[in-house]
Structure formats: C-alpha cells, structure tokens
Backbone as numpy.savetxt, mean C-alpha at the origin, in Angstrom:
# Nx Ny Nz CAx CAy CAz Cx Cy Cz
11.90 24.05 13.31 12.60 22.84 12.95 11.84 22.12 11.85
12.76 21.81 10.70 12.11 20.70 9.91 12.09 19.18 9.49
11.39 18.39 9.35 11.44 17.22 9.66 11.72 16.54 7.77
12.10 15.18 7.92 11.57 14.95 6.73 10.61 13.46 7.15
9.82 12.73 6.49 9.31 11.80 6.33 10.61 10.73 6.43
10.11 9.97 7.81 11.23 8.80 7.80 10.67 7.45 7.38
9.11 7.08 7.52 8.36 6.17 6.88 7.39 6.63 7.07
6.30 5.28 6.42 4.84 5.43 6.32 4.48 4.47 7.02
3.82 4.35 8.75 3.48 3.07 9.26 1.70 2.84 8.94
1.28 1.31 8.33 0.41 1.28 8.79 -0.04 0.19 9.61
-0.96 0.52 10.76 -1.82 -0.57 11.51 -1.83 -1.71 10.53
-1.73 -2.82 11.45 -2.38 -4.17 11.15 -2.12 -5.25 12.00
-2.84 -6.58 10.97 -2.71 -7.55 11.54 -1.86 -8.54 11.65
-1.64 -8.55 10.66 -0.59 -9.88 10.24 0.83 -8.89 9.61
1.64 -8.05 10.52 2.88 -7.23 9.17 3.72 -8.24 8.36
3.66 -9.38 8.85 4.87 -9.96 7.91 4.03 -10.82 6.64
3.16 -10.77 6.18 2.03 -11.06 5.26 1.59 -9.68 4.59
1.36 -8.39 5.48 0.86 -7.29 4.62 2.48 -6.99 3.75
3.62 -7.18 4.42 5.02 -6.34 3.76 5.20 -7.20 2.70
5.04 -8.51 2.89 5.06 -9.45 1.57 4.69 -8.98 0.22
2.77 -8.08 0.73 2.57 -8.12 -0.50 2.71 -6.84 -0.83
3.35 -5.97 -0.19 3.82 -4.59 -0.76 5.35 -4.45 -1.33
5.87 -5.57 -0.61 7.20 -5.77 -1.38 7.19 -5.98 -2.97
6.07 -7.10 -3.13 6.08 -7.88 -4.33 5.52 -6.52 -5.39
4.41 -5.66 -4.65 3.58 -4.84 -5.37 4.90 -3.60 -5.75
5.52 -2.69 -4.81 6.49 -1.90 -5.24 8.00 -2.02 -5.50
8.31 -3.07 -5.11 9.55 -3.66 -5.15 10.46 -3.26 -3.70
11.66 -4.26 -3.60 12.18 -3.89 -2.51 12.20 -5.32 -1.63
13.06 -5.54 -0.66 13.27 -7.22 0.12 12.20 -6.82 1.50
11.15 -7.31 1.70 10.46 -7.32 2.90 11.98 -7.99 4.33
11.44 -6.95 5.48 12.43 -7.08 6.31 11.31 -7.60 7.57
11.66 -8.69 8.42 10.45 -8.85 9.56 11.26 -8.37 10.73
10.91 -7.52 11.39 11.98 -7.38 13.11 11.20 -8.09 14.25
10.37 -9.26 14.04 9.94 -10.06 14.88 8.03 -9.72 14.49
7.45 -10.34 15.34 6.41 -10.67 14.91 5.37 -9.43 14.76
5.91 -8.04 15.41 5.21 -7.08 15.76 5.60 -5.85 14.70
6.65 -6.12 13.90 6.98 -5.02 12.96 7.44 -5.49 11.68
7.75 -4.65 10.82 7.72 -5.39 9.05 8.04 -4.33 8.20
8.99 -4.26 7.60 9.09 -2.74 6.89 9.84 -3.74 5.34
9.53 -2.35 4.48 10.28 -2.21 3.33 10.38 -1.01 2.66
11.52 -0.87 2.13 11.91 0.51 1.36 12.11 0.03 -0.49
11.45 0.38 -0.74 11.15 0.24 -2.50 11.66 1.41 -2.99
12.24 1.02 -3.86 13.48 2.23 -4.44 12.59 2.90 -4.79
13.35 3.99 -4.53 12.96 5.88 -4.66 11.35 5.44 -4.24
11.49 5.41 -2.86 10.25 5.64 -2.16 10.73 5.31 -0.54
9.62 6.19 0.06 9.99 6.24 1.36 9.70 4.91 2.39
10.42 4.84 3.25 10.65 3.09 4.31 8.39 3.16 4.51
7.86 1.42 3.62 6.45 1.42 4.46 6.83 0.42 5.49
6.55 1.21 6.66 6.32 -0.31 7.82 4.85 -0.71 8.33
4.93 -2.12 9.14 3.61 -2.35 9.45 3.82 -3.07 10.59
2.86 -2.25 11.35 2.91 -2.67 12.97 1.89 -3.47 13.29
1.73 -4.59 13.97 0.63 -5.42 14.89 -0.12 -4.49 15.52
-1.14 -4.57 15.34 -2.23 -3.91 16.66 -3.31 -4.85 16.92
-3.63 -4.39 17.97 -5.03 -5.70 18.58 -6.15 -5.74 17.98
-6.36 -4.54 17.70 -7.27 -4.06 16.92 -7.82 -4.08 15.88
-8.86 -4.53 15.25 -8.86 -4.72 13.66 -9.46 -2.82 12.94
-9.11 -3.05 11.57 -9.77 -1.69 11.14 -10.73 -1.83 11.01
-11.64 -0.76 11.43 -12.78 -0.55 11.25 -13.88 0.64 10.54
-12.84 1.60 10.45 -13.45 2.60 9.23 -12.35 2.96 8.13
-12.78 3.99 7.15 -12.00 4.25 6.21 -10.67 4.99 6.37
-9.55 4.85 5.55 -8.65 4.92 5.71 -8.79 6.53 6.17
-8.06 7.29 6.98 -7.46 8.88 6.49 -6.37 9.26 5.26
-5.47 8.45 4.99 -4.30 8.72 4.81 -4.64 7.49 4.00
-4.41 7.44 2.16 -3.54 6.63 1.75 -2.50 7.06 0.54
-1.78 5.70 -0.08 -0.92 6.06 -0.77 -1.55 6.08 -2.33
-1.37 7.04 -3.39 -1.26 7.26 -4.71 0.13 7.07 -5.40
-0.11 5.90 -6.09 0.91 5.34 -6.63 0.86 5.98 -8.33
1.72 6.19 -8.73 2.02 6.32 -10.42 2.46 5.70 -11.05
1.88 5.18 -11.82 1.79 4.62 -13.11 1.55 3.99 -14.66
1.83 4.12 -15.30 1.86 4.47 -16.79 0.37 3.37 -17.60
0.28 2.63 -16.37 -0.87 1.97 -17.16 -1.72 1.40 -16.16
-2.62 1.69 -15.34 -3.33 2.13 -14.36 -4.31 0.28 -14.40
-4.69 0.20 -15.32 -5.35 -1.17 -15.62 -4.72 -2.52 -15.23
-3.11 -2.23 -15.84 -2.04 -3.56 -15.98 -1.63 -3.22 -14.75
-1.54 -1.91 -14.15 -1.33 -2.17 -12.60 -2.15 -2.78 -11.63
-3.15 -2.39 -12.16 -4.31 -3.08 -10.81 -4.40 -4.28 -10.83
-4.73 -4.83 -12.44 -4.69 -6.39 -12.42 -3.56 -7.09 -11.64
-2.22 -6.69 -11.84 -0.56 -7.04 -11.03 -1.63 -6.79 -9.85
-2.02 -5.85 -9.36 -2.45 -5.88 -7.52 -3.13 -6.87 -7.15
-4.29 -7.08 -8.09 -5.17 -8.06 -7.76 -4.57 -9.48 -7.69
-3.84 -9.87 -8.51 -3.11 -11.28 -8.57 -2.55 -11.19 -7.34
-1.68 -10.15 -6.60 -0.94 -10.15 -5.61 -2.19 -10.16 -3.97
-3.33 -10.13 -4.48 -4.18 -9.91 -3.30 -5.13 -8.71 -3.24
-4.43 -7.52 -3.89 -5.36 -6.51 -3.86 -7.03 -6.62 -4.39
-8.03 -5.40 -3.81 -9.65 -6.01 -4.49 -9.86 -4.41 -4.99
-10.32 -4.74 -6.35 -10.49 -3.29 -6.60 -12.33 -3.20 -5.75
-11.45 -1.15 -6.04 -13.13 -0.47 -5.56 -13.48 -0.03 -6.60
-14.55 -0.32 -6.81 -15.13 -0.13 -8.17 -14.12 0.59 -9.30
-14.84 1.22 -10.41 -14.25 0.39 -11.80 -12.51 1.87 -12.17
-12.11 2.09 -12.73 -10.88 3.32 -13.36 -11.92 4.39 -13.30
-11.68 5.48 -12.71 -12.49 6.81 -13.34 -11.14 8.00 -13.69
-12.02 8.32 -14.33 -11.18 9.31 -15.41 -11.95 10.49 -14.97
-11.01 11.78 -14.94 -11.09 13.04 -14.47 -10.01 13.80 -15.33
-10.38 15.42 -15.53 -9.24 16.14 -15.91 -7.84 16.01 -15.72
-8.07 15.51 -14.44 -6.37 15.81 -14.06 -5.53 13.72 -14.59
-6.77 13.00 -15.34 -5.95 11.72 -15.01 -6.93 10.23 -15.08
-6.58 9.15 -15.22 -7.16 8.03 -14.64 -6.53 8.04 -13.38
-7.40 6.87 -12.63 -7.07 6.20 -11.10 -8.33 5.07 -10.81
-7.65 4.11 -10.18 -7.80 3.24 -9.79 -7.94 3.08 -8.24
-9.02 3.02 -7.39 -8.96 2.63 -5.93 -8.58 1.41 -5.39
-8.23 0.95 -5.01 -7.74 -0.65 -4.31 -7.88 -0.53 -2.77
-8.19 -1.98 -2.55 -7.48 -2.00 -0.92 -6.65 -3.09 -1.03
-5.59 -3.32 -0.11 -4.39 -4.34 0.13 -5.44 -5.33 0.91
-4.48 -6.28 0.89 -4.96 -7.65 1.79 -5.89 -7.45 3.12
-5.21 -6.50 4.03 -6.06 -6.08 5.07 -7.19 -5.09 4.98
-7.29 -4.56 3.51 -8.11 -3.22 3.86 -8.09 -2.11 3.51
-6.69 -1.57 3.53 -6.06 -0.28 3.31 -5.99 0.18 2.08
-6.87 1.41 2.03 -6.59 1.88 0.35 -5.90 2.15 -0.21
-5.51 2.27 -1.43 -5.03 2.72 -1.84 -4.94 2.91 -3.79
-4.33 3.74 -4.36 -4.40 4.02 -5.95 -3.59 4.04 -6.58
-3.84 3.48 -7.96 -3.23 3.73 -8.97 -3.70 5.38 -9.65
-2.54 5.51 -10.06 -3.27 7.11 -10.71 -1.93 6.94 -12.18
-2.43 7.98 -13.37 -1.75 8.12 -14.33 -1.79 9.38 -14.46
C-alpha cells in the first residue's frame, strides 16, 4: 500500500503563534482548531500543522524543512523580521547556497537556492 504525505506536524508550544508565523513566512490563511492544533496549507505545498505538547524541545531537530528560493539572503532577512534567528552565516557548496534558520520556537529550518 502507498501512502502520500497528508501534512507535516510539528511539536510545540504556542501553535496558534508558531502557524502565524509560517503563514506570513510561506503564504496561506493560518487556521486555529482550538488551542491544541493550528495548521496551514501554503500553495503548492503540503498542510504544516502544529500541535501543543507539554513538553518543551530539547535537542536538534530530525526532520526539517528546505525551502527554495531565488534569493536565499532577501529570504532570510523576510524570516528574521517575521521572528526567525539565523544559524550562522549562507554557505555555499557545489550543489547551491543555503541558509539555516530556526522559527520562533526552535525548529530548523533552510533556505536553499
């Protein structure tokens, strides 16, 4: 049997504050289904939701998202205004620039070109 990807959940604390700023960051209307869940679907991309847990994070991510886009710099700065903190500085590799970030709570994630 094959599945497809129905979303991307991640842990947190606050979802209706983390979807805010992923709405604003990929586009798309942040949706709250009460205080414990938070989703948005940003065109041509798959539903991110974000669930309450008791728990705070405490190590590095497994799993994050690589985002594309055409100007890796003017994206991050847009993240940072929106809350994001970069991890240290663009590195450049064969295959590309990229950019590390974490969101408001933590969670990594990249710009890549």
């Amino acid at each position: 049997m094959r599945a497809k990807v129905s979303e991307i959940v991640f842990d947190c604390a606050d979802p209706a504050a983390l979807v805010r700023f992923w709405a604003s960051l990929l586009g798309g209307e942040p949706v709250d289904r009460g205080e414990d869940w938070s989703y948005v679907e940003p065109p041509g991309f798959v539903r991110i939701a974000f669930q309450k847990v008791p728990e705070g994070k405490a190590v590095k991510n497994r799993l994050h998202l690589d985002l594309e886009t055409g100007g890796v710099d003017e994206a991050a700065e847009e993240a940072v205004r929106l809350g994001a903190v970069r991890v240290g500085g663009i590195v450049s590799d064969p295959y590309g620039d990229f950019q590390v970030l974490r969101d408001p709570e933590g969670n990594e994630f990249c710009f890549v070109r």
